[in-house]
C-alpha positions, 0 to 999 in steps of 0.5 A: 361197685366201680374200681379205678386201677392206674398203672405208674410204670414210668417216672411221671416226674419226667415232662410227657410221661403220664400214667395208665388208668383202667376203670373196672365194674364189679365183674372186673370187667373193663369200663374205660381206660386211658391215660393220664386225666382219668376224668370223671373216673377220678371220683370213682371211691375205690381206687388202687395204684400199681408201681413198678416193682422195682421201685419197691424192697421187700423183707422179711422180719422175724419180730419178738412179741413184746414189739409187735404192737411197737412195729411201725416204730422199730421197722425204720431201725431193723431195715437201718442198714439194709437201706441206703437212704437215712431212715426218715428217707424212706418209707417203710409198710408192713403186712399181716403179722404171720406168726412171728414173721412180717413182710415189710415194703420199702419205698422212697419217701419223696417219691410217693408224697411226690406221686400222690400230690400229682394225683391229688391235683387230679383229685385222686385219692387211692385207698391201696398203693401197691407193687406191680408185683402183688398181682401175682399170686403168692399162695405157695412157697415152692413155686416162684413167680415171675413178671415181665414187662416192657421197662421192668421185670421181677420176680417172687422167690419164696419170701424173697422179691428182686428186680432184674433186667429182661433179656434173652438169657436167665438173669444172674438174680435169677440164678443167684436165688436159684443156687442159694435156694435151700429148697429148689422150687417145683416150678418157675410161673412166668407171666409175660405182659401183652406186647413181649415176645414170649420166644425169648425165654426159650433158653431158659429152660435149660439153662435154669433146669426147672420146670418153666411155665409160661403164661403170655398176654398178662394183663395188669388191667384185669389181674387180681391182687394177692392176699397179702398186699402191702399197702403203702399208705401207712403210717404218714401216709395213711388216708386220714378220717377226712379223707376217708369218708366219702358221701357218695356211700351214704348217697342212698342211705341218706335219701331213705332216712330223709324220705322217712323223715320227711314221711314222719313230720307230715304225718306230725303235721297232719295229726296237729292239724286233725287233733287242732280242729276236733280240739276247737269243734269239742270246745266249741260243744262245751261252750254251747252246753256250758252256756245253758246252764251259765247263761251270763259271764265269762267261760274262761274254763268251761269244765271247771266252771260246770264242775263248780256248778254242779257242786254248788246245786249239790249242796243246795239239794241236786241229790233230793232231787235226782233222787225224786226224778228218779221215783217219779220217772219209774211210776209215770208210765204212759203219762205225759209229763209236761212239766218239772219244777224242783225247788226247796225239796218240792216237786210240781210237776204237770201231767197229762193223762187220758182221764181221771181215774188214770190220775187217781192211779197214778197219785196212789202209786206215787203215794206208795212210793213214799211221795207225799202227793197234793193234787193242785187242779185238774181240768179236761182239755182237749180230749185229755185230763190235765193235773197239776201235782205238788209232790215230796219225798214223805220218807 
């Protein structure tokens, strides 16, 4: 995921002073960089600003537990006499509660509602508003950290933070902390920017008397923030939920669930049209077999209708006649039946048999049977002997 860094280390309020901008890939390696218009970078959904250190107070607060979930509003009347503006002049942040402790940011309100309408009109929304100074490390307490750079220099001791001007001799801030520290720090880490010339802190050494690493070409475009950043924007300041969501996430997500969509109704479609047709040729079917048996008049449910049908020849004597196709069909063997008629409870059927005696076979069959059998005629026609049978169910 791409990150947009932009440096404001100059007061972009003054005409032709413009920010620096650096846009980073996953790897945090660098992309493009710049000044001022980041272009198409400004769209980019992770975008941090770094300010001077000096533009920045830190504290460090010891806050009861009954106020913890009251912080942000008694943070502007515990710093009330540390600032030297009103309250509602400045803008105040905390960090992650520690125990009972707090680390809280300082800043002037019209400053950062001023830096953020410049950034806005470039279409830039930062999601972290931090110092310069959270860009080194602050893992550890008996080390102390500092950052030069050209225009501003600062420095993490302990808890505490301060702003100092460079220069070739230790700063008295620097040697204040160091004399009113209760517990000497094991080292001095000092980080210099690219373009200062690291011969300067040769006499700070001795004249400090600490251990005093030096660490040159430090790079703001590349380096990490510390865990325990403050982010400025809080409180009237927070991202609000507008502005926070950002489509370009979901770009992908949503592509997936409207293929998927899109997927599902033409399966629906599809389905409507194959049950639609085999609905119409299963319908057309009934009709057809429906017609045979009500061979005039309206279809208007064809189901129903025969349903209906077949209770009425029911009642009229369906089940004696099943019943007597039934016997009959068992008996006929390799006869050939040519004809059926049923009516009123008798059956005449015409048969074809090879000779009469196969006739006279059969009628004794069926009369075992519990037919009653009356033979009507019987003539031989083309090789074959033809019989007429009147039958009836004599049980």
């Amino acid at each position: 995921m791409h990150r947009l860094r932009i440096a404001v280390f100059s007061d972009v309020s003054v005409a032709g002073s413009e920010w620096q901008w650096v846009a980073l890939d996953s790897a945090n390696c660098v992309l493009a960089q710049g000044q001022g218009d980041p272009g198409q970078w400004a769209q980019t959904r992770d975008v941090e600003v770094l300010l001077p250190a000096s533009r920045l107070v830190y504290r460090q607060l010891t806050m009861p537990a009954a106020s913890r979930r009251q912080l942000s509003k008694i943070l502007p009347f515990a710093l009330e006499d540390e600032q030297l503006t009103p309250p509602d002049g400045s803008h105040l942040a905390a960090g992650v509660l520690q125990g009972d402790s707090v680390a809280v940011a300082m800043v002037a309100r019209d400053y950062l509602l001023h830096l953020l309408r410049r950034l806005a009109e470039f279409s830039i929304q930062p999601r972290r508003v931090v110092s310069v100074l959270d860009c080194l490390p602050s893992d550890r307490q008996d080390i102390w950290h500092v950052l030069l750079m050209p225009g501003d220099a600062c420095a993490r001791a302990a808890q505490s933070t301060f702003s100092f001007d460079f220069e070739s001799t230790p700063p008295v801030e620097l040697q204040l902390a160091l004399r009113q520290a209760i517990t000497r720090p094991q080292s001095l880490q000092v980080y210099v920017a690219q373009g200062l010339d690291i011969a300067l802190l040769a006499g700070w050494q001795g004249e400090l008397g600490i251990d005093l690493q030096s660490h040159p070409e430090w790079d703001w475009r590349v380096a990490p923030l510390n865990a325990g950043a403050i982010n400025l924007l809080q409180g009237a300041f927070a991202r609000s939920s507008v502005a926070t969501f950002d489509w370009r996430v979901y770009r992908l997500p949503a592509m997936l669930l409207s293929a998927l969509i899109l997927l599902y109704a033409t399966s629906v479609v599809v389905d409507w049209w194959r049950l639609d047709r085999q609905y119409t040729r299963i319908s057309a079917a009934i009709e057809a077999e429906a017609r045979k048996v009500i061979p005039v008049g309206p279809l208007v449910d064809p189901v129903a209708q025969l349903q209906r049908k077949q209770q009425d020849v029911s009642r009229n004597g369906a089940v004696g006649w099943a019943a007597l196709a039934q016997l009959l069909a068992a008996q006929l063997g390799s006869s050939s039946l040519t004809r059926f008629h049923y009516a009123d409870g008798t059956a005449l059927i015409e048969l074809s048999l090879p000779d009469a005696a196969q006739a006279e076979a059969l009628q004794q069959r069926l009369a075992n049977a519990g037919l009653q059998v009356e033979r009507k005629n019987g003539v031989v026609s083309n090789g074959a002997y033809n019989v007429a049978l009147l039958l009836k169910d004599a049980r």
